[in-house]
DSSP file (Angstrom, degrees, kcal/mol; ACC not computed):
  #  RESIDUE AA STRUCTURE BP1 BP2  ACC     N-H-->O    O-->H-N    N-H-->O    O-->H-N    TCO  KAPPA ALPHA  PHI   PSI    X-CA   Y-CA   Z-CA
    1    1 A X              0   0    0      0, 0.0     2,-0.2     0, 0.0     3,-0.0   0.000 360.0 360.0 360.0 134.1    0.0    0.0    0.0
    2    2 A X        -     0   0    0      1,-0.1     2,-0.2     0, 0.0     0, 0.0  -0.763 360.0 -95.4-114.3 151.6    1.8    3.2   -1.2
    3    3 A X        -     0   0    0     -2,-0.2     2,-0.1     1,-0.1    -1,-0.1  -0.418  37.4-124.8 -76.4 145.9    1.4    6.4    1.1
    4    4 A X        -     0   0    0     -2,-0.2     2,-0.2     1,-0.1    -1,-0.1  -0.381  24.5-112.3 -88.0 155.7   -1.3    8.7    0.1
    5    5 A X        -     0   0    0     -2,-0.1    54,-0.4     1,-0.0     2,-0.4  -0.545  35.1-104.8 -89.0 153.5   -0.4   12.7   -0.5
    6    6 A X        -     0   0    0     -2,-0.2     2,-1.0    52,-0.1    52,-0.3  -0.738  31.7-124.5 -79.1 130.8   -1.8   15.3    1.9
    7    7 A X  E     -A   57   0A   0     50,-0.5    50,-1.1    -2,-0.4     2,-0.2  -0.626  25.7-151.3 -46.0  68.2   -4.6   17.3    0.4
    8    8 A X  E     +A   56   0A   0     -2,-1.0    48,-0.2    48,-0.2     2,-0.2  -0.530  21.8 164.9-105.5 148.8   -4.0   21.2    0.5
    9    9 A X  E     -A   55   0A   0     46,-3.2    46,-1.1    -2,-0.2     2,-0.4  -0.609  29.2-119.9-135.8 162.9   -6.6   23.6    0.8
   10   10 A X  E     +A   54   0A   0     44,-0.2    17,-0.6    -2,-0.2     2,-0.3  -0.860  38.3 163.7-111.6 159.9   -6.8   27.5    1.6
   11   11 A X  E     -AB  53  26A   0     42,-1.9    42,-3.6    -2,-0.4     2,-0.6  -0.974  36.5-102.5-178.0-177.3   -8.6   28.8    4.3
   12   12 A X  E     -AB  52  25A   0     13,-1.6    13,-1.6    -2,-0.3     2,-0.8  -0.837  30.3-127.9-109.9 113.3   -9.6   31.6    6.8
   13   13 A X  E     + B   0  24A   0     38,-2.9    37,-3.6    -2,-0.6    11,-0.2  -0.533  37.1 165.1 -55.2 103.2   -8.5   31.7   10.6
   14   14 A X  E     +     0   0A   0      9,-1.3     2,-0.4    -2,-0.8    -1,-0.2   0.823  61.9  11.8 -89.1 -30.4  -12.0   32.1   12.6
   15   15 A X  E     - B   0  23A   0      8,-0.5     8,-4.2    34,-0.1     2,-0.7  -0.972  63.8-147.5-142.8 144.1  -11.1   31.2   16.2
   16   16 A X  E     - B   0  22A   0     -2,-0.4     6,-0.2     6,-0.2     2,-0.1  -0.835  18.0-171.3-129.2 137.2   -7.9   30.8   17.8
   17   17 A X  E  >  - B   0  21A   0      4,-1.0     4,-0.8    -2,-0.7     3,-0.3  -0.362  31.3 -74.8-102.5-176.9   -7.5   28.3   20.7
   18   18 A X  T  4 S+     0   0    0      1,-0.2    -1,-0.1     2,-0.1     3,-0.0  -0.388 108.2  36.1 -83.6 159.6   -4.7   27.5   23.3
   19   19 A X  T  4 S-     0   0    0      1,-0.1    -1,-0.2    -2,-0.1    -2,-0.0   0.773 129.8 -69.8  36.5  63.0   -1.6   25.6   22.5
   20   20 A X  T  4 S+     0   0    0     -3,-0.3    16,-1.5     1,-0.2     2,-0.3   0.921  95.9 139.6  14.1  85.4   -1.3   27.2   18.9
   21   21 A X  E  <  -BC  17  35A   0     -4,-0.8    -4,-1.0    14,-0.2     2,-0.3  -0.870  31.2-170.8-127.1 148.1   -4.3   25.3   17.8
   22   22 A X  E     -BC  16  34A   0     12,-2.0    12,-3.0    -2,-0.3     2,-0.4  -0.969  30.9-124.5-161.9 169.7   -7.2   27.1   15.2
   23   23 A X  E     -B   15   0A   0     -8,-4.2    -9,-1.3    -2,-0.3     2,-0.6  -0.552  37.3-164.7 -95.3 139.1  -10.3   26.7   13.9
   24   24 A X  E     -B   13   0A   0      8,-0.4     2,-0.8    -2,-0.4   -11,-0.2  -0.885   9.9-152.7-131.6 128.4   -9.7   27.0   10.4
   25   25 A X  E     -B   12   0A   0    -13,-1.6   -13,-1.6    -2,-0.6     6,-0.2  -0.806  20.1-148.3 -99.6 104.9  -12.6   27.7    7.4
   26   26 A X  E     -B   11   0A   0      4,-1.7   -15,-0.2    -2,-0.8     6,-0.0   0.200  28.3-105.4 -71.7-163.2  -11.8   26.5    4.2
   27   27 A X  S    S+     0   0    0    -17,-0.6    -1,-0.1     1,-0.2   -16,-0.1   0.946 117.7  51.0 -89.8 -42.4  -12.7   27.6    1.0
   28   28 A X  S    S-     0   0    0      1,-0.1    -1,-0.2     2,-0.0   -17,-0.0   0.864 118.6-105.9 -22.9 -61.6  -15.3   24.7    0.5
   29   29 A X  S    S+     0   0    0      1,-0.4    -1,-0.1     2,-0.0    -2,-0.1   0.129  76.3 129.5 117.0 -20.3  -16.8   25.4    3.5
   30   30 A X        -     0   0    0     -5,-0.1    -4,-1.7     1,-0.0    -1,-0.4  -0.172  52.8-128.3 -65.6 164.2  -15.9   23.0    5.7
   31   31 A X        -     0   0    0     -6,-0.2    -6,-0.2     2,-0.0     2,-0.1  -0.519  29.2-178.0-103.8 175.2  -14.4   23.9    9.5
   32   32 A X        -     0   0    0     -2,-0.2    -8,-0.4    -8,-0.1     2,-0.4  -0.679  26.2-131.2-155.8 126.6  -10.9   22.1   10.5
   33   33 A X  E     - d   0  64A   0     30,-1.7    32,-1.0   -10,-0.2     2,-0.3  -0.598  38.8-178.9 -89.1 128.3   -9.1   22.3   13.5
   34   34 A X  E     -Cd  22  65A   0    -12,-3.0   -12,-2.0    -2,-0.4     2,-0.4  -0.663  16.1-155.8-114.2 160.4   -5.6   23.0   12.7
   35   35 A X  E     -Cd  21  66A   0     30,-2.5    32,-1.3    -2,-0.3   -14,-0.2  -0.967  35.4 -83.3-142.9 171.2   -2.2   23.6   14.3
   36   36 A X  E     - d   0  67A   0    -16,-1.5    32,-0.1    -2,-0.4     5,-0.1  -0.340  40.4-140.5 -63.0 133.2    1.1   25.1   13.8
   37   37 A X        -     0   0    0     30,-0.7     4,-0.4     1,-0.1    -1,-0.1   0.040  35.3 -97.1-102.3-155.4    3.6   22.8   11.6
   38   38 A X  S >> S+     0   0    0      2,-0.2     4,-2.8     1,-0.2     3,-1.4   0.923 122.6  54.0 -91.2 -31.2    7.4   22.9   12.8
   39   39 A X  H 3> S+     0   0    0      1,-0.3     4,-1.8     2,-0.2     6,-0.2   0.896 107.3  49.1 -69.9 -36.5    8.7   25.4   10.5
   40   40 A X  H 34 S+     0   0    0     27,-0.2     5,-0.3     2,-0.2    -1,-0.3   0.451 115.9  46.4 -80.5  12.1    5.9   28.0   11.6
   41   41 A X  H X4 S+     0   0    0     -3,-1.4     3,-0.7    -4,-0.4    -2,-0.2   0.659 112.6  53.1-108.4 -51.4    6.9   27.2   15.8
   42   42 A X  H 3< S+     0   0    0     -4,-2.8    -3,-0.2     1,-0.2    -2,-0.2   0.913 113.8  36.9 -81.6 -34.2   10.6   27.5   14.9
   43   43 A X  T 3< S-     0   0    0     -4,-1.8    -1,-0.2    -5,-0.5    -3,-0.1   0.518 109.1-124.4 -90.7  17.1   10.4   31.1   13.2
   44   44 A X    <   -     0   0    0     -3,-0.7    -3,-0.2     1,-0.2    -4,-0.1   0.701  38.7-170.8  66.5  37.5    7.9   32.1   15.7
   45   45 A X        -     0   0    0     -5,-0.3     2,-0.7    -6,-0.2    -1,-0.2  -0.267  17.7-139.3 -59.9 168.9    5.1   33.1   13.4
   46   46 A X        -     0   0    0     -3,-0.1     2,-0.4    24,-0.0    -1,-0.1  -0.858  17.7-173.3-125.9 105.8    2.4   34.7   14.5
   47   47 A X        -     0   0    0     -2,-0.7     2,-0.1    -7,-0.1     3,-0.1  -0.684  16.0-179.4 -97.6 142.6   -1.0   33.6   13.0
   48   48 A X    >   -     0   0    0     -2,-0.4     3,-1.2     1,-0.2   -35,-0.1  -0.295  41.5 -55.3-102.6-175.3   -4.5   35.7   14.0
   49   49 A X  T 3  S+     0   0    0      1,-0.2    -1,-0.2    -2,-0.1   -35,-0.2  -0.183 122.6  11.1 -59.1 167.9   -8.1   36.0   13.6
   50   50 A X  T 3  S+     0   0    0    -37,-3.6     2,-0.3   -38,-0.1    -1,-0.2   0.696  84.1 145.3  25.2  37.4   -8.8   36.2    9.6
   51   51 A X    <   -     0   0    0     -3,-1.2   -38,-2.9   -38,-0.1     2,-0.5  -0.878  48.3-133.8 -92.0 161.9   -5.3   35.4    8.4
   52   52 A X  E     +A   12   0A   0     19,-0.3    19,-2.6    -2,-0.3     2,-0.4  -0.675  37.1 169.6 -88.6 132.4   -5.6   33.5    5.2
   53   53 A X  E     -AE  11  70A   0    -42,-3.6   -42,-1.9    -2,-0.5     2,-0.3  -0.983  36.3-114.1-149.3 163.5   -3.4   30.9    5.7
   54   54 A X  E     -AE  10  69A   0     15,-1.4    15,-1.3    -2,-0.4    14,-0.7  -0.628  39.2-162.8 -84.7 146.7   -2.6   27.0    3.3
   55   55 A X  E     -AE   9  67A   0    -46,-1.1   -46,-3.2    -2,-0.3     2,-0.6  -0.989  15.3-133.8-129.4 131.3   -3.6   23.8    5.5
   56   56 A X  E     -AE   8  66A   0     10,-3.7    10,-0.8    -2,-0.4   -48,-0.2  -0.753  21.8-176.6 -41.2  51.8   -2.6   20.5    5.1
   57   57 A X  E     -A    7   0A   0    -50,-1.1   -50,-0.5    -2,-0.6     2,-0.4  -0.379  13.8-149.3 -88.6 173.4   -5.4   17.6    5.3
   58   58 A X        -     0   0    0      3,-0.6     3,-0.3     6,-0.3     6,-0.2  -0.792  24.8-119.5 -73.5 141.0   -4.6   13.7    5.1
   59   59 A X  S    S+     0   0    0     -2,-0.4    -1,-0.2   -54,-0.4   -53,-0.0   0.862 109.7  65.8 -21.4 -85.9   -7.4   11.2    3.5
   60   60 A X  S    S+     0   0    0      1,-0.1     2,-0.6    -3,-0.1    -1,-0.2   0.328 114.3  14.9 -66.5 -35.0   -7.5    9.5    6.7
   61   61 A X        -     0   0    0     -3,-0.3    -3,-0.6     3,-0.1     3,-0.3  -0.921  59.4-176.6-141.2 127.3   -8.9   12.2    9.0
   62   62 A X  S    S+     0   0    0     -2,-0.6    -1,-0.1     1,-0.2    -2,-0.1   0.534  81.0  70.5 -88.7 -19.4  -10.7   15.5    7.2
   63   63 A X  S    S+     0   0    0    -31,-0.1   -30,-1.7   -33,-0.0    -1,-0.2   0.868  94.7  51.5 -82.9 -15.6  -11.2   17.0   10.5
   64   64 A X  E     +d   33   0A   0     -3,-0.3     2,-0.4   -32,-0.3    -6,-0.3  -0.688  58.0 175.0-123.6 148.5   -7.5   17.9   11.3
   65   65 A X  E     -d   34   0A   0    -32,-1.0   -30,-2.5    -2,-0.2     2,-0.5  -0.996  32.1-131.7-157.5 143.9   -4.9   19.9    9.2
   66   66 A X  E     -dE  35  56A   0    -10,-0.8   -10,-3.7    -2,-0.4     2,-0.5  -0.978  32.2-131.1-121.1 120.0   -1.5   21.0    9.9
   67   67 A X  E     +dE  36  55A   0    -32,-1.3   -30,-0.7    -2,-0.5   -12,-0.3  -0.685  29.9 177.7 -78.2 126.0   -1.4   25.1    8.7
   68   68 A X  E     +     0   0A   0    -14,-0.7     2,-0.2    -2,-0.5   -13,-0.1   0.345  51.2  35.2 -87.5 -19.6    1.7   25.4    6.5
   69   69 A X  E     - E   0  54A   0    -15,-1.3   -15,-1.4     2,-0.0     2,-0.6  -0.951  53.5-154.6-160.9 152.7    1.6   28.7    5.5
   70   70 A X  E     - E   0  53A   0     -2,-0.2     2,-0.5   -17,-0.2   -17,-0.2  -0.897  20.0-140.5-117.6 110.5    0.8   31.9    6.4
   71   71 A X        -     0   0    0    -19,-2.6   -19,-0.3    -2,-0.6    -2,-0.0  -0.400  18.3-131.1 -84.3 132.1   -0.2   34.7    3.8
   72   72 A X        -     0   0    0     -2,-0.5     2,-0.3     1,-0.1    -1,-0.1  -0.125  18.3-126.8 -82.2 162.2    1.0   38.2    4.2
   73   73 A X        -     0   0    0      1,-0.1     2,-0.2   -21,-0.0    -1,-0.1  -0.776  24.1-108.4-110.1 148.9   -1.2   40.8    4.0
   74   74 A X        -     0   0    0     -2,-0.3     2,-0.3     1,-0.1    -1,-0.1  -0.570  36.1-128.4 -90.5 150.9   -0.6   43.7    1.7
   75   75 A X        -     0   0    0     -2,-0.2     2,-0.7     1,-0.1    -1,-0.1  -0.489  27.6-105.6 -90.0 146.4    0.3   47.1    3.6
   76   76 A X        -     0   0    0     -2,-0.3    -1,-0.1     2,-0.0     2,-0.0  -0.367  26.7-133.1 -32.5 100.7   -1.5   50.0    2.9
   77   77 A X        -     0   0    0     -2,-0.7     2,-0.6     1,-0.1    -1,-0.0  -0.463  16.1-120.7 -84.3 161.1   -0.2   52.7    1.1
   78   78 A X              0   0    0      1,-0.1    -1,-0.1    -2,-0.0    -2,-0.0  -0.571 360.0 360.0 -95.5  92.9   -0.4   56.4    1.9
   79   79 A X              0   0    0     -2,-0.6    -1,-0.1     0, 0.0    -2,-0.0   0.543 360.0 360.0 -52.5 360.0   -2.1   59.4   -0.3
């Protein structure tokens, strides 16, 4: 049995819980509870309410996702 690829999806930080855990809403519609992968714990990102950020599912369980990336938001310019 050959290992299956991870699914990746985009999606919206609605709620953020304790031990850099969030609720994450994809673009589908479905919720998924996600967490912080190693690469975003070791450069200390910081993710918030309504960042867009990539998650990770596996087949085997659709509720859980490891967020992988975090998209930066464009600044404001000033007139």
């Amino acid at each position: 049995m050959t290992k299956q690829e991870a699914l990746k999806f985009n999606g919206v930080v609605t709620e953020v819980l304790p031990g850099l855990m969030y609720r994450v809403l994809l673009e589908n519609g479905h919720t998924v509870l996600g967490y912080a992968s190693g690469k975003i714990k070791q450069n200390k990102i910081k993710i918030l309410m309504n960042d867009k950020v990539e998650v990770e599912v596996t087949p085997y369980d659709l509720t859980k996702g490891r967020i992988t990336f975090r998209h930066r938001w464009a600044k404001k310019q000033k007139n």
